[in-house]
N, C-alpha and C positions, 0 to 999 in steps of 0.2 A: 118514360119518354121514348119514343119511337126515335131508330136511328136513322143517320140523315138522310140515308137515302132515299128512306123511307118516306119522308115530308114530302108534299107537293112541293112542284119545280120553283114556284113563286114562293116559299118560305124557306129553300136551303140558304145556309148562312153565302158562300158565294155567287149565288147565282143573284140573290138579296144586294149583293156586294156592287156587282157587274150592272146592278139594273139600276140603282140609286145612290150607288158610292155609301166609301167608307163610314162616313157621319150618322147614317142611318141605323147603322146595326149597333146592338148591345157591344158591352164587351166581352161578353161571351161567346158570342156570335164570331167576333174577328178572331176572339183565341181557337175557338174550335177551325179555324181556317188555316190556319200556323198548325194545328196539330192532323190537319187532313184527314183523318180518319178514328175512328175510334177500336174498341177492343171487343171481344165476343160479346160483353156483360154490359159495357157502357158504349151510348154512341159520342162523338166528337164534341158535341155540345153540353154531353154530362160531368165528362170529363173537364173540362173547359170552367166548367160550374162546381168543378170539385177542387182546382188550383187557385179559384177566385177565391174560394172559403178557408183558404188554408188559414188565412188572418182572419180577425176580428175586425182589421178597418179596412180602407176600400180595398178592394181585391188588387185597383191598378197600381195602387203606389207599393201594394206590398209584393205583385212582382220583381221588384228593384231589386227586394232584400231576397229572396227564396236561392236555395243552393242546387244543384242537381240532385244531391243525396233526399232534400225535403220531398223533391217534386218524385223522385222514385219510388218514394212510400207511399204513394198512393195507388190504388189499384187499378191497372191498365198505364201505368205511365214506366215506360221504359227507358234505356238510356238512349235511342233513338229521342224520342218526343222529349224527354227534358233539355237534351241539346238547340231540338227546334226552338225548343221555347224561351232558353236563355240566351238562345244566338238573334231573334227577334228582340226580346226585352233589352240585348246591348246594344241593337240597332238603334232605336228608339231614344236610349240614352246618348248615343253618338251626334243624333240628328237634335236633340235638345241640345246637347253642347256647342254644336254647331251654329245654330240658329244663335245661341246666346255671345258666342263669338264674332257676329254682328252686328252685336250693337257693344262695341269693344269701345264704349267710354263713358265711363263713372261720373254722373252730377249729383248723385244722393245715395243715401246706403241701399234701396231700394236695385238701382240697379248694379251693387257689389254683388249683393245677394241673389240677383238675378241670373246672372253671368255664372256665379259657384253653383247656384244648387242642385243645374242636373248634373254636375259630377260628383257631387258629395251629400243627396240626400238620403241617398239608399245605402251608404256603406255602413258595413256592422262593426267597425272600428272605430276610434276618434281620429281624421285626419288633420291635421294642422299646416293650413298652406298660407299664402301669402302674396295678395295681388298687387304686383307691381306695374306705380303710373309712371311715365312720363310728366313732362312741364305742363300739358296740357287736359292730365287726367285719362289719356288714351293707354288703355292697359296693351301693356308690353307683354306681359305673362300671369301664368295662376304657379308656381311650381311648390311641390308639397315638402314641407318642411322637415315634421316629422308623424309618423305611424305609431300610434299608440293602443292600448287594451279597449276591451268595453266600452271602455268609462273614462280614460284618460289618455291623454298624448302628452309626451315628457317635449319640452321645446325649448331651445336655447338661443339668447339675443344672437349668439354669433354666427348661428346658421339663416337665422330670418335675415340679419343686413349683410351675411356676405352673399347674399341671392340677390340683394339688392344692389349693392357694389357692382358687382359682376354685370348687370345688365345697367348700370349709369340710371337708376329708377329716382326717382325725382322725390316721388313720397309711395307708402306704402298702407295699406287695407288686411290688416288680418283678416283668417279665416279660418273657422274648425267648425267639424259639424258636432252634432250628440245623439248618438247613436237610438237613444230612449226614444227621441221623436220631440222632446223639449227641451226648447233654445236658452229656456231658463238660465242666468250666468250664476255659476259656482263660484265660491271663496276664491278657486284658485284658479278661473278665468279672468278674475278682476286684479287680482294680484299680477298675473302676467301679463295683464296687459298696461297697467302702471308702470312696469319694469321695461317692456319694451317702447312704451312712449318717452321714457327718460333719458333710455339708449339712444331713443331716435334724435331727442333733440341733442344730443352731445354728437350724434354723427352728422347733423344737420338733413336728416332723412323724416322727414315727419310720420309718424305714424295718423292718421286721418279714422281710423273707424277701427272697430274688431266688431266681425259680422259671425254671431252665434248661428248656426243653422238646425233646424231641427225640421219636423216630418212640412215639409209644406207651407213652413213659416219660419221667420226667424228674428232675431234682437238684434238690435243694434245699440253697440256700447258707446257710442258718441250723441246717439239720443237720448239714453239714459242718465246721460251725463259723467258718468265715468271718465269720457276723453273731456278735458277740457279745451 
């Protein structure tokens, strides 16, 4: 592959960018624009083509998950260009959070799920957070409960409803992601979440849903029927 400078002015990935917007270029094309230039051996677009493959699944979503140390082991990517590239990919996340932040009220699990996932679909830990409504289902907060391994998050009724207490929440929407990519629910997600509905109804705090999240999709345990 010829480097970019090297392409006529009508196929560089910015000038491509500038002529017909974002929407039109690959996504390779925008990453090689974030890394601005390339190295002796690769040019900016091969490069770009080498961070997309680091997974097996779509190159975008597994941006999420990649560390500076991954993106170093590649050849041509230094601690310059992994900075650009992670400091972009948290942009991105920020501007999903955000966006999901406006539409800050729950009528089905669809939008619980909507609101959590760009902050917790890419994390390589199990987070356990907890989204608190008001009377009218207008979420007040996401705040994370507890941090857990790989594969598990240890969580206890007393920190889920004193998050809720504390902000006068009306009813409450679990939430943890899985790390694997499938929202599939374990033994011991349905076990805690039976335990926290029973809690709920003795504090008079309802629990309403536990939304499983996984790579781009997710379960809902009140459609599954677990919540009754």
């Amino acid at each position: 592959m010829a480097m970019v400078r090297e392409l006529p002015v009508d196929e560089r990935p910015r000038e491509r960018l500038l002529a017909l917007g974002p929407g039109f270029l690959s996504n390779a094309e925008l990453l090689a624009i974030v890394l601005r230039n390339g190295s002796k051996e690769r040019s900016a677009l091969q490069l770009a083509q080498d961070i997309l493959s680091l997974y097996k699944d779509d190159g975008v979503s597994a941006l999420g998950r990649m560390t500076a140390g991954e993106l170093m082991c590649l050849q041509g990517i230094g601690s310059a260009k992994a900075a650009e590239v992670m400091a972009a990919v948290e942009l991105g996340k920020r501007l999903n959070a955000h966006i999901a932040r406006q539409r800050a009220m729950v009528t089905c699990p669809e939008d619980a799920a909507d609101y959590a996932m760009p902050r917790f679909r890419y994390e390589d830990r199990e987070h356990f957070a907890v989204i608190l409504l008001n009377v009218k289902n207008h979420i007040l907060s996401m705040p994370v409960i507890s941090v857990g391994s790989l594969t598990a998050s240890v969580v206890h009724p007393r920190e889920v409803f004193k998050a809720a207490i504390q902000q006068a929440a009306a009813s409450i929407i679990l939430v943890h992601n899985h790390p694997s990519g499938d929202p599939t629910p374990s033994k011991e997600d349905i076990e805690v979440t039976a335990r926290m509905v029973q809690v709920g109804r003795v504090m008079d705090i309802p629990v309403l849903d536990h939304i499983i999240l996984g790579n781009d999709n997710y379960i809902s345990l009140k459609e599954k029927g677990v919540i009754k």
